[in-house]
C-alpha positions as CSV (number, residue, x, y, z in Angstrom):
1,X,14.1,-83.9,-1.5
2,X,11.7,-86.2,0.3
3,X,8.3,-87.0,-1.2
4,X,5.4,-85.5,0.6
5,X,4.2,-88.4,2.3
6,X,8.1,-87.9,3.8
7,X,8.5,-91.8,2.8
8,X,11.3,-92.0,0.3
9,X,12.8,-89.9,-2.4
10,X,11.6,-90.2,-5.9
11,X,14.2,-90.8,-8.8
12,X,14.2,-87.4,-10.6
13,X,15.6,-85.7,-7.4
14,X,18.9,-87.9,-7.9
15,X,19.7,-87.1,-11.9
16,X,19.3,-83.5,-12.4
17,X,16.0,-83.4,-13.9
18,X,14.0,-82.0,-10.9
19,X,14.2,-78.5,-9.5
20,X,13.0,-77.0,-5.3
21,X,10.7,-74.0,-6.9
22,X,12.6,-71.5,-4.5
23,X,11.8,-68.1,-3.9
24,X,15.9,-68.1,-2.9
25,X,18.3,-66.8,-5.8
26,X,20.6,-69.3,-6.4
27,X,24.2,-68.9,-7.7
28,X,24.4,-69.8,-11.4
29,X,27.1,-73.2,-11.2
30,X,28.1,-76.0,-14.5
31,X,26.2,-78.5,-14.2
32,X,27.3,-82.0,-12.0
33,X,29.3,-84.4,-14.0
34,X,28.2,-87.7,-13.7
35,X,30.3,-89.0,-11.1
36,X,29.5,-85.9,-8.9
37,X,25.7,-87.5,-9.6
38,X,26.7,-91.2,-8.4
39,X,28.9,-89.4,-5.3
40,X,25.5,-87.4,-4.2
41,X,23.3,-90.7,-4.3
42,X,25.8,-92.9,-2.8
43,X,26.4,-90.0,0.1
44,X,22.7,-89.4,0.7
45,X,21.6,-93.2,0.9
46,X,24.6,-94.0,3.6
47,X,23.3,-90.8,5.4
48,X,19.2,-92.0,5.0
49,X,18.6,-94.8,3.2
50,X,21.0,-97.8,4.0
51,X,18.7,-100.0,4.0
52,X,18.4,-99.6,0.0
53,X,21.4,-99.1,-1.0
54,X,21.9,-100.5,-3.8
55,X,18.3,-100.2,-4.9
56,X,17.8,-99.4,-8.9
57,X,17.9,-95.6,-10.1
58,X,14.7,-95.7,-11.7
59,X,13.1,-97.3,-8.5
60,X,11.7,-94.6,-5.2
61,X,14.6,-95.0,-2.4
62,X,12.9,-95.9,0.9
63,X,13.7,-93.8,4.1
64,X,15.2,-95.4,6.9
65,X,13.3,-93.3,9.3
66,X,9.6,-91.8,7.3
67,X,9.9,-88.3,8.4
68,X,6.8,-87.1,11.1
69,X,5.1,-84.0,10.8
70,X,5.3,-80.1,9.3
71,X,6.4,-77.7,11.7
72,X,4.0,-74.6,11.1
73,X,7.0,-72.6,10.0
74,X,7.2,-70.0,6.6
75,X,8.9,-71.5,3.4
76,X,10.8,-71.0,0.9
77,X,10.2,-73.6,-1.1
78,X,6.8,-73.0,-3.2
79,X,4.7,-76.0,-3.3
80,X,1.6,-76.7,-5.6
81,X,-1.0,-77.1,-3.2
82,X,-1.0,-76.5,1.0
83,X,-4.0,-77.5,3.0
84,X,-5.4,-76.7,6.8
85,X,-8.1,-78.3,8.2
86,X,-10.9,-77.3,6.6
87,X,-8.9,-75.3,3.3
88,X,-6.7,-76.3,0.5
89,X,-4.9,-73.6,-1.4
90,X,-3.5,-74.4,-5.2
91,X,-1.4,-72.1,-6.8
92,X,-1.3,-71.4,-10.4
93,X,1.0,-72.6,-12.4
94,X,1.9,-69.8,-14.1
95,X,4.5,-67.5,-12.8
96,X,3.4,-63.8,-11.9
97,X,1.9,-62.9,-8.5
98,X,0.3,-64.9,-5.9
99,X,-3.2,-65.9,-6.0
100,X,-4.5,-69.3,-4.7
101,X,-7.7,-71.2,-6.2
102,X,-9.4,-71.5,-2.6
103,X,-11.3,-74.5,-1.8
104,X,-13.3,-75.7,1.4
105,X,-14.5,-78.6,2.8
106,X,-18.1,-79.5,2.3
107,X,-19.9,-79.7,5.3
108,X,-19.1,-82.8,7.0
109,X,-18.1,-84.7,3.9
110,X,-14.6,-85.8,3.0
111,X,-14.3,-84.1,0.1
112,X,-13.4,-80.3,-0.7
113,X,-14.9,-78.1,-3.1
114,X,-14.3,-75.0,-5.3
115,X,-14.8,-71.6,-3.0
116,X,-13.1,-68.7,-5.0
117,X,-9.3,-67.2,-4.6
118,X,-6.9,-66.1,-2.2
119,X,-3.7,-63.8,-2.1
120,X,-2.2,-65.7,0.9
121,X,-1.6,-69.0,2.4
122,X,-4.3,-70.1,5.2
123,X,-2.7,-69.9,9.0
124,X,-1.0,-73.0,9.7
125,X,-1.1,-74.9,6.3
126,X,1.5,-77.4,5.0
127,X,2.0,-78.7,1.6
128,X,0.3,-81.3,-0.2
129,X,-1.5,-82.9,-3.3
130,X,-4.5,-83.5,-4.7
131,X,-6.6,-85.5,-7.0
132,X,-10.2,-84.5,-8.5
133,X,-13.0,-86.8,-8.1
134,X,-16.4,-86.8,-9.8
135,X,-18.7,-83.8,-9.6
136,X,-16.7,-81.2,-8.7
137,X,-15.1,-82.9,-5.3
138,X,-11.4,-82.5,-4.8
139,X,-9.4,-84.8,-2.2
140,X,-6.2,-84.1,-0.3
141,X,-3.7,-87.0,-0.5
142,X,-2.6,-86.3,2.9
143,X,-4.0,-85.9,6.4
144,X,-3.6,-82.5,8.4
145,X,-0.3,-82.8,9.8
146,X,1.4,-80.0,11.4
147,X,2.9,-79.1,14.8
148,X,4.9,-75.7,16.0
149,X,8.5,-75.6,15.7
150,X,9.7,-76.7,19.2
151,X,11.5,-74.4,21.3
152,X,15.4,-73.8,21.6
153,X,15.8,-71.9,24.3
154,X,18.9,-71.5,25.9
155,X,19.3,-70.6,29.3
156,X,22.2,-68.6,30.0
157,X,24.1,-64.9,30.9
158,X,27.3,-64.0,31.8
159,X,27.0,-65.0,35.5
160,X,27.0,-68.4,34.2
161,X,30.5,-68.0,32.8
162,X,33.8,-68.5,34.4
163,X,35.4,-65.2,33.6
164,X,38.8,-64.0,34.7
165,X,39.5,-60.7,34.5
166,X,42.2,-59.6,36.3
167,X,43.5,-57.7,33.2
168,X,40.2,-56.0,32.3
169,X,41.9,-52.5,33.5
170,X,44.8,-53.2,31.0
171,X,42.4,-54.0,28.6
172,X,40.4,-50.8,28.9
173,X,44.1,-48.5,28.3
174,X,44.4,-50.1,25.2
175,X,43.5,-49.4,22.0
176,X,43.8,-52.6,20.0
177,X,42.4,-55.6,21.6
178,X,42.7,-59.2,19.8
179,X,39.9,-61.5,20.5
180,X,39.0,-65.2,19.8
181,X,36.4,-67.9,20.4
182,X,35.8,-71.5,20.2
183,X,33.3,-74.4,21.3
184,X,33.3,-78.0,21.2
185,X,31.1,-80.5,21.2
186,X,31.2,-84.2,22.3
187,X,28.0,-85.9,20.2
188,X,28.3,-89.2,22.5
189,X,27.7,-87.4,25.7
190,X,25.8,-84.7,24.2
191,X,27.3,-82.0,25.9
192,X,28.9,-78.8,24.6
193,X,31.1,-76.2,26.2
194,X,33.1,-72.9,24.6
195,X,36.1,-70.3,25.8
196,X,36.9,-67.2,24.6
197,X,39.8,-65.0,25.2
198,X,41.1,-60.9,24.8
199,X,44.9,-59.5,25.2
200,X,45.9,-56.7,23.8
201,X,48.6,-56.3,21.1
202,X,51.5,-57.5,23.1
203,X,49.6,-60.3,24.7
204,X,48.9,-58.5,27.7
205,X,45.5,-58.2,30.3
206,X,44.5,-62.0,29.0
207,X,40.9,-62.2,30.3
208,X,39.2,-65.6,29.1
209,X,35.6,-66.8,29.6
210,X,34.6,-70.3,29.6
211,X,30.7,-72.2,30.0
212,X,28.7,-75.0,29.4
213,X,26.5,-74.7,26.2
214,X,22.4,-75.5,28.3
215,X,20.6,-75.7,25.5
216,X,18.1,-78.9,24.3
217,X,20.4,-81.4,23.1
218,X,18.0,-81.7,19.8
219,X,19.5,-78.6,18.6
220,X,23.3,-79.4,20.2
221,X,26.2,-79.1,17.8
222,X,29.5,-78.2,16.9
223,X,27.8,-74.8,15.3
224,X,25.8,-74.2,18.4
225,X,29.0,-74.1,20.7
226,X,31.2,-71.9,18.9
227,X,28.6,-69.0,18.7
228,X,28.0,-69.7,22.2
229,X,31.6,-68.8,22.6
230,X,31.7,-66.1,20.0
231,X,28.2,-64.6,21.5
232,X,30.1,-65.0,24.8
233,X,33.4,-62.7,24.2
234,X,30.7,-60.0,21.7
235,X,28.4,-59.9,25.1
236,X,31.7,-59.5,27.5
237,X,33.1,-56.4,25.4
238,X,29.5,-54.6,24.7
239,X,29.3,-54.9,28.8
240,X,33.0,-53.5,29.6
């Protein structure tokens, strides 16, 4: 929804009128009413723009926080124009297949110029605009601004788990098992932990496995720690 400069959101993206070119499909829904319209403004400037909240609906909403750079990641959304270091890319705007005008810096000079077509992005690109000078010379309105997604590793196996399994042999005579999962998360401590558990029918052989979620705390949430604990209880079974 953010503009590309990533510092506020334009008007059209709060009325209806503007549309993500997705290559995702959608499901068809009616259309908002208009207090479903004034709920979604109201509801995404307390979440990242309070600091304009009552700010006119014709006016561009400020971000709290500008947001920083593009991680070098593939996109669904289709943009008009994507540019490297030393490329921009424009794609048409008609629909049909994909093939980019191409165009290239000039030498040293600040400008790009016209340098044929191209049937795929340039490596590491991220969207942007542009605007058309005199002779021929095209200009990017943003810098180069991209970085690679950070990584979310998380560091864990079962011997990190506090299993009991003093019922594993009942569990293994039986042929229905029951099985359940959950996590939690504490978001002012930043920590996350899950437990799972397996009995059989008659709530026999109860083995249960509980762990700390180690993960970077950037990407910690209630989501991450209950398929910690589902992963856990999948990973317990496959092994026994």
């Amino acid at each position: 929804m953010a503009s590309l400069c990533g510092t506020h959101i334009k008007p059209d993206r709060f009325n209806g009128r503007w549309r993500a070119k997705s290559r995702l499909k959608w499901n068809r829904q009616p259309p908002p009413t208009g207090l479903m319209w004034d709920t979604f403004r109201r509801l995404i400037k307390r979440a990242f723009c309070t600091k304009n909240m009552n700010r006119a609906k014709a006016l561009n909403i400020p971000l709290d926080n500008p947001l920083g750079s593009w991680y070098n990641i593939e996109r669904h959304i289709e943009y008009e124009v994507y540019r490297s270091q030393n490329i921009m890319c424009k794609r048409p705007v008609e629909e049909g297949p994909s093939i980019y005008e191409r165009f290239e810096i000039a030498g040293e000079a600040d400008y790009f110029v016209r340098s044929g077509i191209r049937t795929t992005l340039v490596h590491a690109s991220h969207p942007t605009s542009m605007s058309e000078g005199r002779e021929g010379h095209y200009h990017p309105d943003h810098q180069y601004n991209i970085i690679d997604y950070p990584s979310e590793q998380q560091c864990d196996s079962e011997e990190d788990e506090n299993i009991e399994d003093d019922g594993l042999g009942i569990l293994r005579n039986s042929d229905t098992l029951i099985a359940c999962s959950d996590g939690s998360y504490d978001p002012l401590e930043q920590k996350a932990a899950f437990n799972w558990r397996i009995v059989t029918e008659d709530e026999k052989g109860l083995t249960t496995g509980s762990a700390p979620v180690n993960t970077n705390p950037k990407y910690l949430n209630f989501y991450r720690a209950e398929f910690a604990g589902l992963r856990g209880v999948i990973r317990y079974m496959k092994k026994h």
